[in-house]
C-alpha positions in Angstrom: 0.0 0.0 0.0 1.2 3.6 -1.0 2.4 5.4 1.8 4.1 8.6 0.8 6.1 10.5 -1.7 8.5 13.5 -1.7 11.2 15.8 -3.0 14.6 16.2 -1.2 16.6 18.8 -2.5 20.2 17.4 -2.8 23.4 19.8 -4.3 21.0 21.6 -7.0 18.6 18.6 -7.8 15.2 17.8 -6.2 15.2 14.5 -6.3 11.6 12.3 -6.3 10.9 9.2 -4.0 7.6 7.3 -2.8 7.4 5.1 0.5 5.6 1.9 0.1 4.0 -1.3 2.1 4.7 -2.0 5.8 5.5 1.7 7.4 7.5 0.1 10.5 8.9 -3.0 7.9 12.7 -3.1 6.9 14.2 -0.9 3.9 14.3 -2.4 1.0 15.3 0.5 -2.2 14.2 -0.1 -5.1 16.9 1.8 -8.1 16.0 1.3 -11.9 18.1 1.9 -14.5 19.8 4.5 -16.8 17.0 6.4 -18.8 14.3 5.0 -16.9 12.2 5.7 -13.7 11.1 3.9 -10.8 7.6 2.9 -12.2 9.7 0.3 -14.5 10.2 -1.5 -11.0 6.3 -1.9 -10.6 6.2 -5.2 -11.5 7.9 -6.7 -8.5 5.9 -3.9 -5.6 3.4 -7.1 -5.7 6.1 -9.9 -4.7 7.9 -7.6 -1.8 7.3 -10.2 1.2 5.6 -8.7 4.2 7.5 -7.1 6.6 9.3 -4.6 4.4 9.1 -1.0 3.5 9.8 -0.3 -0.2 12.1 2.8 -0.9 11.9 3.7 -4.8 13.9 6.7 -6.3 14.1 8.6 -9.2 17.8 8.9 -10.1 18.6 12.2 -10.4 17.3 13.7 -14.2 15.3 10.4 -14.3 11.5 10.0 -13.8 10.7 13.3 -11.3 13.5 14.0 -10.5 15.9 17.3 -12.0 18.9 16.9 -13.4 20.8 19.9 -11.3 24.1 21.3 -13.1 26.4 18.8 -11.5 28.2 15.9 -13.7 26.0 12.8 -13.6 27.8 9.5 -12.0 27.6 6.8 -10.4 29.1 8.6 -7.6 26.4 11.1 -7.6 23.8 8.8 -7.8 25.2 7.0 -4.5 25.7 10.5 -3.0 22.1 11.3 -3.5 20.6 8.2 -2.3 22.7 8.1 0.8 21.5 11.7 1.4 17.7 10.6 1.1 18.1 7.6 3.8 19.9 10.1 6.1 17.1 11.9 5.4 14.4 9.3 6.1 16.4 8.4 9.0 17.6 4.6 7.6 20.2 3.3 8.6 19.8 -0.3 7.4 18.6 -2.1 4.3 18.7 -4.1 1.7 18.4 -3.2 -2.0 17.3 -4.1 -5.6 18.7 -2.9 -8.6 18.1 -3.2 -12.3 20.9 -2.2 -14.6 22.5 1.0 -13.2 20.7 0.8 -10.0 22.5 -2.4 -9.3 25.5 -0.7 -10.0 25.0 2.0 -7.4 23.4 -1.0 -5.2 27.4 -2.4 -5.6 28.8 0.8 -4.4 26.4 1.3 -1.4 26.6 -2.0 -0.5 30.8 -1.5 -0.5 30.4 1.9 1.3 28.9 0.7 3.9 29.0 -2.9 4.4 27.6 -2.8 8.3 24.5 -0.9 6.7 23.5 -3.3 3.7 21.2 -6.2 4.2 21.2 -8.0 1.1 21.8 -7.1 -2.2 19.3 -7.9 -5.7 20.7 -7.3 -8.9 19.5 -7.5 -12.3 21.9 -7.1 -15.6 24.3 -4.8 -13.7 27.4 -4.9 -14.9 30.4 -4.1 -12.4 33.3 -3.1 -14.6 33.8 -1.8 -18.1 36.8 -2.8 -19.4 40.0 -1.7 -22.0 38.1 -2.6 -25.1 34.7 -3.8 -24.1 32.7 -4.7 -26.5 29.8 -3.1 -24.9 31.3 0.6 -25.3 30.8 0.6 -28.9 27.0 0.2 -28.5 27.1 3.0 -25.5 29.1 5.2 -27.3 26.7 5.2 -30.4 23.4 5.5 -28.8 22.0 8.9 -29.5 18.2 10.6 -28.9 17.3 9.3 -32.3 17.9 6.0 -31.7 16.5 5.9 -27.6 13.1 7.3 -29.1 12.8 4.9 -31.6 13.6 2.2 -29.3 12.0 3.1 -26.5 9.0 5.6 -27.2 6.7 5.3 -24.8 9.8 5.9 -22.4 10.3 9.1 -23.4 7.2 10.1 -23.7 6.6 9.1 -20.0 9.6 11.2 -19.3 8.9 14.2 -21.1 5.4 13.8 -19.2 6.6 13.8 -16.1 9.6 15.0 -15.8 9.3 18.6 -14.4 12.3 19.9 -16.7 12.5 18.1 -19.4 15.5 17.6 -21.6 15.9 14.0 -23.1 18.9 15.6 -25.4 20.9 16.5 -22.1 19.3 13.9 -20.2 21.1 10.8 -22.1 24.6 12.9 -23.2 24.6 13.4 -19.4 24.0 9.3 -18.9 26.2 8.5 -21.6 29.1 10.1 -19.8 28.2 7.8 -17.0 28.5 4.3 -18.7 31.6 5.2 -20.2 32.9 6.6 -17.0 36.4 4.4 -15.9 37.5 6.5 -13.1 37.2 6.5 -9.3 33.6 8.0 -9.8 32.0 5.3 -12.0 32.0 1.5 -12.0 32.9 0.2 -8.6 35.4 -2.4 -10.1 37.5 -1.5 -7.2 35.6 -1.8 -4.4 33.5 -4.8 -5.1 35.9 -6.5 -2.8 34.8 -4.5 0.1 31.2 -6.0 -0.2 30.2 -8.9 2.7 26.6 -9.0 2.6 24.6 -11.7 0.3 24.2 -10.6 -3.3 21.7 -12.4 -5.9 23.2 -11.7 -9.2 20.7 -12.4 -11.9 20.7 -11.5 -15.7 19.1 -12.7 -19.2 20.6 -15.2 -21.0 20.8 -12.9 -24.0 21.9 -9.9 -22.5 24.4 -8.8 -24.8 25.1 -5.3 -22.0 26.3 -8.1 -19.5 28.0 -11.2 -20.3 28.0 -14.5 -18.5 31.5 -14.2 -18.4 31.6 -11.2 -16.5 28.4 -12.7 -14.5 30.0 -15.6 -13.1 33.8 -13.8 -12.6 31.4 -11.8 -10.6 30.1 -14.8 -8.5 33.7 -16.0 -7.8 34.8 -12.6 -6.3 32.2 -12.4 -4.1 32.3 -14.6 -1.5 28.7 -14.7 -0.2 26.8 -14.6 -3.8 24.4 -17.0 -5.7 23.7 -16.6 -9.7 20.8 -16.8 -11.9 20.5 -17.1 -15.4 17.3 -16.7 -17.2 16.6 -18.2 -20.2 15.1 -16.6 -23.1 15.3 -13.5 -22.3 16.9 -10.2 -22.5 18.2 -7.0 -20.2 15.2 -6.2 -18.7 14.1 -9.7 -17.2 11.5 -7.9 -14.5 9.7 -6.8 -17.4 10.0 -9.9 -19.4 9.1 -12.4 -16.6 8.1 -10.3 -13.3 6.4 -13.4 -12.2 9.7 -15.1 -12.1 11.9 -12.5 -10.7 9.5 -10.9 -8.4 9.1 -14.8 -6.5 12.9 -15.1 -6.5 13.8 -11.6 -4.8 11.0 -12.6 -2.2 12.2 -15.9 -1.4 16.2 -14.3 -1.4 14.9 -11.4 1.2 
């Protein structure tokens, strides 16, 4: 059940959340991915076990959230999320992630490994490495080709979003996923993480590998894998069923 929803202004950006299920229940954020918004993430609200208090966020320039005149990162994301649960007075909990939230869910869960839970993440790749074959396809993306793709998106965006600016929006993001130092991927920290992580992704996700999946499973030393078949990056959306009765059972 809906709770609540707010802005928290955060370095130059007002930054949009919503409180839902069990008030008193354990945290549990919710963090979509890059050019998204938390509404993607509805799927799973239904398979949250009781007992738990669901956190979702609009990354800064996502969803309703503005975009400020800082540098995007995955720094800044972390920064701003860490500054909302100060705000809302949390000071443990656990986390799902889809794509680039899973990727700041890695760097809060690193951060502050006596505040994290247990960690849920879905197609979130850790690392981008000297000649990835991924950073072609990042590099090239451009307004054009996101609309096309992904129309009703943007048009959500550009609904909602209470300054609206798609072109700066994914130049902004862009710099993010191509981002190798201190202040993007957290390829450095990962071994700082001690909590359980669930690390799941689509078989045919060509933006993370099962290479880089299952390296991922042998770094960490409390983690478990799934790999779903037939289907792609965004598996919550593809099978939420699926997804939405594994995160329960992992929490």
């Amino acid at each position: 059940m809906f709770q609540k929803e707010g802005h928290l202004k955060i370095d130059g950006a007002s930054i949009y959340y919503e409180v839902s299920g069990d008030p008193t229940g354990k945290p549990l954020l919710f963090l979509h991915g890059g050019l998204g918004c938390m509404y993607d993430l509805n799927p799973l609200l239904d398979f949250v076990p009781n007992g738990y208090k669901v956190i979702s966020v609009d990354f800064r320039g996502h969803g309703q959230s503005t975009i400020g005149e800082l540098p995007l990162s995955y720094q800044r994301y972390q920064e701003d999320i860490e500054a909302l649960l100060s705000h809302l007075k949390v000071t443990r909990y656990s986390v799902f992630g889809f794509s680039d939230g899973g990727i700041v869910a890695y760097r809060l869960a690193s951060a502050h490994p006596d505040s994290v839970d247990k960690v849920v993440t879905l197609g979130s790749q850790w690392r981008l490495t000297e000649n990835d074959p991924v950073e072609p396809i990042l590099s090239s993306l451009s307004v054009e080709m996101w609309r096309e793709k992904f129309p009703k998106d943007v048009s959500r965006y550009e609904e909602i979003n209470p300054q609206p600016d798609f072109s700066t929006l994914i130049d902004r993001v862009k710099a993010v996923w191509l981002d190798r130092s201190e202040t993007g991927y957290p390829v450095n920290q990962m071994a700082s993480i001690t909590c359980p992580v669930l690390i799941i992704r689509g078989d045919n996700d060509f933006l993370f590998s099962r290479e880089e999946a299952t390296y991922l499973v042998d770094l960490l030393p409390d983690s478990a894998f799934m790999n779903v078949p037939f289907s792609e990056h965004a598996t919550h959306q593809e099978h939420p069923e699926m997804i939405g009765l594994v995160l329960n059972q992992f929490l």
